[in-house]
N, C-alpha and C positions, 0 to 999 in steps of 0.2 A: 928968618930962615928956619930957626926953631918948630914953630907953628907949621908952616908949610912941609917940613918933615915928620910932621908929628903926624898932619893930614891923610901925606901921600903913605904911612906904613899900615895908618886905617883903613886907607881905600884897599891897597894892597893886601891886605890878611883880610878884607872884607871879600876879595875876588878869589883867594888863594885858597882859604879854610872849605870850599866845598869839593876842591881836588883833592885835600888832604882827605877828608871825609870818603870819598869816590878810591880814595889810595887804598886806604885802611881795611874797608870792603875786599878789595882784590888781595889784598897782604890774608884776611882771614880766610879766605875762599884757598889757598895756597897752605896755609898753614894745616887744613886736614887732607886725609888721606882720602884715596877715591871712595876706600869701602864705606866712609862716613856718608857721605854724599845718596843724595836719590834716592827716592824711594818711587811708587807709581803716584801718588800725592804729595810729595813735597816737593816743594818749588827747588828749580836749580839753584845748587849752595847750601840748602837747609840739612844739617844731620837729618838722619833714615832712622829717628828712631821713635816710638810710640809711647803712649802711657810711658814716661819716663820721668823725672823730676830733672828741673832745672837748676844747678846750686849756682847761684849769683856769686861769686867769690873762695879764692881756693886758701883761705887762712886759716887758723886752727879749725872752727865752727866749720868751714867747707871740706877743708880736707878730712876733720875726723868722721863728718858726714859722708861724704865719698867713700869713706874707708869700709863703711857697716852697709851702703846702699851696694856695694861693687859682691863684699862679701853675703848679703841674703839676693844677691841675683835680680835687685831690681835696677832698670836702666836709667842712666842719668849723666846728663853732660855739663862743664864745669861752664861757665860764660869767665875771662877771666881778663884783665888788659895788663896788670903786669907779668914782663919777660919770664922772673926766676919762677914765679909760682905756676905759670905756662907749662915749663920745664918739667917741675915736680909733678905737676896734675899729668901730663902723658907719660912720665915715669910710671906712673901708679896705675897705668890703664884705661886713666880718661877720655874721655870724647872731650875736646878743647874747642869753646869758641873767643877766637879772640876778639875783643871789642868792652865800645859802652854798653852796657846794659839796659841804662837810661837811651836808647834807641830803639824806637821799634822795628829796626831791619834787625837786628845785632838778636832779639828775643824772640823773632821769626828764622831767625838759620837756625838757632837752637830747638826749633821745633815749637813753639810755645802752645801752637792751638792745639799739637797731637800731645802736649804734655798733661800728666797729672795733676803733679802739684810743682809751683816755685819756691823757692830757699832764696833769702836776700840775707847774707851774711858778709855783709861789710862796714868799712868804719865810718861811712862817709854820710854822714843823717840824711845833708840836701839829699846824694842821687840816691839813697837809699827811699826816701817818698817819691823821687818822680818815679824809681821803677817799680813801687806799689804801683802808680794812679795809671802810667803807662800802660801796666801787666794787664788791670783791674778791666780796665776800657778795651784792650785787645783782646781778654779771654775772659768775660765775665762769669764762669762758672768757674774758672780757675782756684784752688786750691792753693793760698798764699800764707805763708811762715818766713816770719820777720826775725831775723835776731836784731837788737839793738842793745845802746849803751845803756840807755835812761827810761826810768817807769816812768819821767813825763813825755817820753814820746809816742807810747799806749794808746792815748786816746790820737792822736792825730795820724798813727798811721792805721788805724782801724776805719777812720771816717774816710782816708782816702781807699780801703779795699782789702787791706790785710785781715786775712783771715783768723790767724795764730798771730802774735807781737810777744817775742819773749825777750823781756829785759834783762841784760847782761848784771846789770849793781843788784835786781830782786832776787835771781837764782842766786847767785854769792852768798847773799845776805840768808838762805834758806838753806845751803850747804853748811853756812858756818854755822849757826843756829842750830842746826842738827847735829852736826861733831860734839856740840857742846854739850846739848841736851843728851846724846848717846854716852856722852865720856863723864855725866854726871849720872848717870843710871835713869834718865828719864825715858 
């Protein structure tokens, strides 16, 4: 009975997870406003907006990025899947796409082919490389800046397409290094 239930909830979320997928879509398509919407080139759903940057995640690195992109006037819309930081990023005046990133519909509504450059600042390494290789292959002149945790993730997310990879532990390590050398008179 075990087995046989264990079966039938595979088969089940095996038939269910592409309406959730098909859900999710219609949940983002609702969650912006019409002015986002349309442009004479972008497909029904996609933000209307041009040469803009993409910021993959709204956490400090996003948000303080969104902060200085919003105030010199360049355009740019958050991709984001959780709720509270959804909230905060259209507080703050963002264009919000809700979704995975690691999808190429979800980096198509945000405009990706009319974008500049992409921003992947999140904590998550997996989808943090599939949405280099994803980005890389959708918009190969794309303009990609990785934040991560680790200087060994450097080399492998450059070989999948990242442009920029700037390691979280290396900059620390060069702010603290500089306080010290400043505050010794070097």
């Amino acid at each position: 009975a075990f087995v046989a239930y264990l079966v039938g909830t595979m088969m089940a979320g095996a038939l269910i997870f592409p309406a959730g997928l098909g859900a999710l879509d219609r949940l983002a398509r609702r969650t912006r406003t019409e002015s986002e919407l349309e442009t004479e080139d972008a497909e029904p759903g996609e933000l209307a907006l041009r040469e803009h940057v993409v910021v993959v995640g709204y956490g400090v690195t996003g948000s303080n990025l969104s902060r200085v992109l919003k105030s010199t006037h360049v355009p740019f819309c958050v991709i984001e899947l959780n709720q509270a930081m959804i909230r905060d990023a259209q507080a703050a005046g963002a264009h919000v796409v809700l979704g995975d990133a690691a999808r190429v519909s979800i980096l198509r509504h945000a405009g990706i082919e009319r974008a500049s450059a992409l921003v992947v600042a999140i904590n998550d390494p997996q989808a943090t490389r599939r949405i280099v290789s994803i980005a890389r292959a959708a918009c190969p002149a794309l303009h990609i800046v990785v934040r991560t945790n680790y200087v060994s993730e450097l080399e492998d997310l450059s070989r999948r397409g990242a442009n920029v990879v700037v390691p979280a532990d290396f900059e620390a390590s060069v702010r603290i290094f500089s306080h010290v050398l400043e505050e010794l008179g070097v």
